[in-house]
C-alpha positions as CSV (number, residue, x, y, z in Angstrom):
1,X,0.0,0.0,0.0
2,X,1.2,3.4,-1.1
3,X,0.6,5.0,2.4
4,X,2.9,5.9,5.2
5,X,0.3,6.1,8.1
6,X,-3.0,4.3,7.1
7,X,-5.9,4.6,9.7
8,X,-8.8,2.2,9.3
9,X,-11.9,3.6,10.5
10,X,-14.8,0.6,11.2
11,X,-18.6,0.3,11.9
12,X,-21.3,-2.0,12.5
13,X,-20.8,-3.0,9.0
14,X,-17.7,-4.8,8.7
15,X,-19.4,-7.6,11.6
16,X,-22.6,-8.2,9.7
17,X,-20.3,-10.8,8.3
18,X,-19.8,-12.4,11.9
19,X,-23.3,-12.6,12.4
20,X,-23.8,-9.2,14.4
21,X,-26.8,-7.8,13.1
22,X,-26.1,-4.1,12.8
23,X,-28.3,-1.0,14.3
24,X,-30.0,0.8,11.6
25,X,-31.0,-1.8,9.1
26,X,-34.9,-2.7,9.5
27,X,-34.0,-5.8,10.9
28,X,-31.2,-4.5,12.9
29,X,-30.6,-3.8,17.0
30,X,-32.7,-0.6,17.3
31,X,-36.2,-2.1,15.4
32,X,-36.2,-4.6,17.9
33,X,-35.3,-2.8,20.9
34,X,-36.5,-0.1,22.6
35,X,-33.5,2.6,23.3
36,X,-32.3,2.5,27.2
37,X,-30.5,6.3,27.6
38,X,-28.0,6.7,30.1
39,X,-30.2,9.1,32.1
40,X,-32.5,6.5,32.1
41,X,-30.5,4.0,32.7
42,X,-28.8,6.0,36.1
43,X,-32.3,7.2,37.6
44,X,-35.0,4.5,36.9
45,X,-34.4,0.7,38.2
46,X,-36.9,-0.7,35.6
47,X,-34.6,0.9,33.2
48,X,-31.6,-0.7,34.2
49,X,-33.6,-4.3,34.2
50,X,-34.6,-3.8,30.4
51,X,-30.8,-2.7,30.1
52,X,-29.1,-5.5,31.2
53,X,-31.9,-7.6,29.7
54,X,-31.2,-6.5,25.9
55,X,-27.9,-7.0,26.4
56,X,-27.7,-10.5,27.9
57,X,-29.3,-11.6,24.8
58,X,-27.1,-10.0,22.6
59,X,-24.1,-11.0,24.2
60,X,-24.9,-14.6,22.9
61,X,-24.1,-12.7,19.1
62,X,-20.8,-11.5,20.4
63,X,-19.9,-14.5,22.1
64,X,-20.4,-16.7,19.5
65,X,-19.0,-14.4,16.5
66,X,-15.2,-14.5,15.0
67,X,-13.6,-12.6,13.1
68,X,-14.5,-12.4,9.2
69,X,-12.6,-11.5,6.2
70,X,-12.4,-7.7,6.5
71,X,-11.1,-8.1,10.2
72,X,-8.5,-10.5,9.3
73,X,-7.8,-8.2,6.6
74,X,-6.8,-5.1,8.9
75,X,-4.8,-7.1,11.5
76,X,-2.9,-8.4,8.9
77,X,-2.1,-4.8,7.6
78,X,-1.0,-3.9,11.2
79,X,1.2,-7.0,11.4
80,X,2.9,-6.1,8.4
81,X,3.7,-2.5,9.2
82,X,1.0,-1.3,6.8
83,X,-1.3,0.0,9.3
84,X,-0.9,2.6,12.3
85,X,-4.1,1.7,13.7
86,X,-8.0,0.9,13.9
87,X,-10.8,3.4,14.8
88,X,-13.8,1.6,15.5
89,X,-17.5,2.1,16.6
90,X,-18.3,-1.1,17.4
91,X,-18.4,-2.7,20.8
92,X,-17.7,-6.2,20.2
93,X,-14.3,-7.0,20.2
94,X,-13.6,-8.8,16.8
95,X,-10.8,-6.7,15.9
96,X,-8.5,-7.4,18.7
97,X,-9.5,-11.0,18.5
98,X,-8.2,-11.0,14.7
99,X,-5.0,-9.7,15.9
100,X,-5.3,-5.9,15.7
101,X,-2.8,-3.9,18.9
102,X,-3.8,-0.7,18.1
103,X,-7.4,-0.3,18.2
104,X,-9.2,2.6,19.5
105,X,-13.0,1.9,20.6
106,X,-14.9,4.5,20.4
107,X,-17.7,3.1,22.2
108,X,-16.3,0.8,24.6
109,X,-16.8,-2.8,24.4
110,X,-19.4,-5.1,25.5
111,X,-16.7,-7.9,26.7
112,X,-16.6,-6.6,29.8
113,X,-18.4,-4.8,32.7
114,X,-17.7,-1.7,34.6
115,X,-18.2,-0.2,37.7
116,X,-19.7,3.8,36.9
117,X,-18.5,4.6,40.6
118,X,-14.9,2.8,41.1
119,X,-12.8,1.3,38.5
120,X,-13.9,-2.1,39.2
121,X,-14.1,-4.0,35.8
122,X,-14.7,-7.7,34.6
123,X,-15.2,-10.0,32.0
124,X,-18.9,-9.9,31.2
125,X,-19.6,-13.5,30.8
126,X,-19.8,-14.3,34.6
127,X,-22.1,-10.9,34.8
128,X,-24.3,-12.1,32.1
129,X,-24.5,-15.4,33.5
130,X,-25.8,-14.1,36.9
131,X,-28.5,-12.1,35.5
132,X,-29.3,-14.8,33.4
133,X,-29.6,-17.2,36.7
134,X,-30.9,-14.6,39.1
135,X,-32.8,-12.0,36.9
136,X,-31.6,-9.5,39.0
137,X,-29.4,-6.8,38.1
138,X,-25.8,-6.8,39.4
139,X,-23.9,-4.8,41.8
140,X,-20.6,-3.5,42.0
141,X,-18.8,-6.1,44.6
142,X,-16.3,-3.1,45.2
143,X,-18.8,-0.6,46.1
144,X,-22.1,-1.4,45.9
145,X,-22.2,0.9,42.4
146,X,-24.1,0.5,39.0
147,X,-22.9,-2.0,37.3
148,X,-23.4,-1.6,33.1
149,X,-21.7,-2.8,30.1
150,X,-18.2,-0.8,29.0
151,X,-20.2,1.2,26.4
152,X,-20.8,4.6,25.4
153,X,-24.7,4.7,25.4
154,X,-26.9,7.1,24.1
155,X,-26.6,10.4,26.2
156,X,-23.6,9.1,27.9
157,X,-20.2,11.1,27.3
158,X,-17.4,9.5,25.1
159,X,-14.3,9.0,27.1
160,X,-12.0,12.3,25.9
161,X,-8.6,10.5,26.2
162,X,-9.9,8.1,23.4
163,X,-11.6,10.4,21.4
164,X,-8.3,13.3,21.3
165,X,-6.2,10.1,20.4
166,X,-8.4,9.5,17.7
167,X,-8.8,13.0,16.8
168,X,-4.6,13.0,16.6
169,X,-4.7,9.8,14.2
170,X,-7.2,11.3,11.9
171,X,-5.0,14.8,11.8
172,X,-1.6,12.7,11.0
173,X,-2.7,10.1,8.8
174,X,-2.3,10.5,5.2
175,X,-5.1,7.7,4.2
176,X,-7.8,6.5,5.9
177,X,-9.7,3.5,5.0
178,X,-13.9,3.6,6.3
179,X,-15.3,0.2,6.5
180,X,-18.7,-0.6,6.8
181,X,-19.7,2.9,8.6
182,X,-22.9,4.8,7.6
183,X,-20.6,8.0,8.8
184,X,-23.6,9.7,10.6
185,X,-23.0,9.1,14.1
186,X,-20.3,12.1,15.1
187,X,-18.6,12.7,16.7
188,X,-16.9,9.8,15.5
189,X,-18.3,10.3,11.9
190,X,-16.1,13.6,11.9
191,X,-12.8,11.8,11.7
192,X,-12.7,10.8,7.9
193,X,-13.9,14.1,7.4
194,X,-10.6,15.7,9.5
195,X,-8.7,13.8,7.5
196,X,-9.4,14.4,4.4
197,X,-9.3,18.3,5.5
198,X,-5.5,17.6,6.5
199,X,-4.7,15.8,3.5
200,X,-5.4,12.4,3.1
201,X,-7.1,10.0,1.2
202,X,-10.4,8.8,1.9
203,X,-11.7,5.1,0.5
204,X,-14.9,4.3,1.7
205,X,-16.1,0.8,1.9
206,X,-19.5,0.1,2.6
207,X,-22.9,-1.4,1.1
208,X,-25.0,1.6,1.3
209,X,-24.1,5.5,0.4
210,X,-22.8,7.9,3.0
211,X,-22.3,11.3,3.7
212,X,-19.2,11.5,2.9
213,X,-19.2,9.9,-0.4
214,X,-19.1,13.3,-2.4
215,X,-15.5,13.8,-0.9
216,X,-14.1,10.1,-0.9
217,X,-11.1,9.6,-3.4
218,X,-12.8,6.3,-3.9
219,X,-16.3,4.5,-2.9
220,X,-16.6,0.7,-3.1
221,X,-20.9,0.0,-2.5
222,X,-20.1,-3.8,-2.3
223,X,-19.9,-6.9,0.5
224,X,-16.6,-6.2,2.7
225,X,-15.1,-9.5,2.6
226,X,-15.8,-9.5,-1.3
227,X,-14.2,-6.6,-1.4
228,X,-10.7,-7.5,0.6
229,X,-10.3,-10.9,-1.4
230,X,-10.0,-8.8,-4.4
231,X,-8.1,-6.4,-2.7
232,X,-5.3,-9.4,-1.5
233,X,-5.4,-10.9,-4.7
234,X,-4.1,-7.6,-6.1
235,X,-1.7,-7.4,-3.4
236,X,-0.4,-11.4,-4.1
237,X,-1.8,-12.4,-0.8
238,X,-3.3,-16.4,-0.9
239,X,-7.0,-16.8,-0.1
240,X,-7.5,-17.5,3.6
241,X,-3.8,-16.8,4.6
242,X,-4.3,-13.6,6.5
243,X,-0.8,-14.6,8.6
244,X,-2.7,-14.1,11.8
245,X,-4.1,-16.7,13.9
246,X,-7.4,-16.5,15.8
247,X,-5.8,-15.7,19.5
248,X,-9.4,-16.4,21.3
């Protein structure tokens, strides 16, 4: 790749693949769901209930899913030196479990739990597992705290140190690569957008149009994992060797 500093920037769309349904599709999270916001979520018991409850079932998804082409694709850019870093929306993990380093969630992740008074944190499966059992929601052990997913939801602020280190990749990289975002949701949506005004190149990979696609220096509306078999055939890569084994 002709790039010194290549930024991937990922969304719900590049895990449709894994079996994540994404949000805004008509079959996706938010038409089945109703929308639990953090206010919500801090004042009203009930509200924390139908919390935890959407995302016990959803964590089945997560649990079961592994990474797909366009994953494997970016960790083994990063492997080979080819890739500073990832900047993703999504909350489930799948690019660290590919073998990405440098990833940057925007969102947090739903892998683990976190205490919204101390910095008590865990794996969510035990979590998940005890609401399941009890239907009860949990408490922190620590402190006696809410206890929620490691996510950014709606009305909840994103955490600044991640969001000024993302911010820095976007203003130093000289391409960045958009994979399967709708690139509505800003702040995070602003990053292509600060990159292209410092320089770069944007390529935007996605099924549907965006916002951005008027200032793109190329738009590819076409399956992901379609789309990076062609791109390592080009490159000389073999189908399926992505040099990076599945570390989960």
């Amino acid at each position: 790749m002709d790039s010194a500093s290549p930024v991937a920037f990922t969304g719900a769309g590049i895990s449709t693949e894994s079996g994540i349904p994404d949000f805004r599709s008509p079959h996706g999270v938010w038409a089945k769901n109703r929308t639990i916001y953090f206010e919500e979520f801090v004042r009203d018991k009930q509200a924390r209930w139908e919390y935890w409850r959407q995302k016990c079932e959803s964590h089945r998804e997560f649990a079961a899913a592994r990474p797909n082409a366009g994953h494997r694709f970016l960790a083994k850019l990063e492997v080979l030196g080819q890739l500073h870093g990832v900047i993703t929306q999504n909350i489930d993990g799948l690019h660290q479990i590919a073998g990405n380093r440098q990833v940057l969630e925007l969102h947090g992740t739903a892998r683990e739990i976190a205490c919204l008074t101390c910095d008590y944190r865990i794996d969510a499966d035990s979590m998940v597992e005890q609401f399941q059992r009890r239907r009860r929601v949990p408490d922190c052990p620590e402190c006696g705290g809410l206890l929620k997913h490691a996510t950014i939801s709606f009305g909840q602020d994103l955490s600044t140190g991640i969001l000024d280190t993302a911010i820095q990749w976007s203003q130093q990289t000289d391409l960045m690569l958009a994979f399967g975002s709708s690139l509505v949701v800003t702040p995070a949506a602003d990053l292509p957008r600060i990159a292209k005004q410092r320089g770069a190149k944007l390529v935007i990979i996605n099924r549907d149009a965006t916002p951005l696609d008027q200032i793109a220096d190329a738009v590819v509306n076409s399956p992901i994992g379609e789309t990076v078999d062609q791109i390592s055939t080009q490159l000389g890569w073999l189908r399926g060797d992505d040099g990076v084994r599945d570390s989960r």
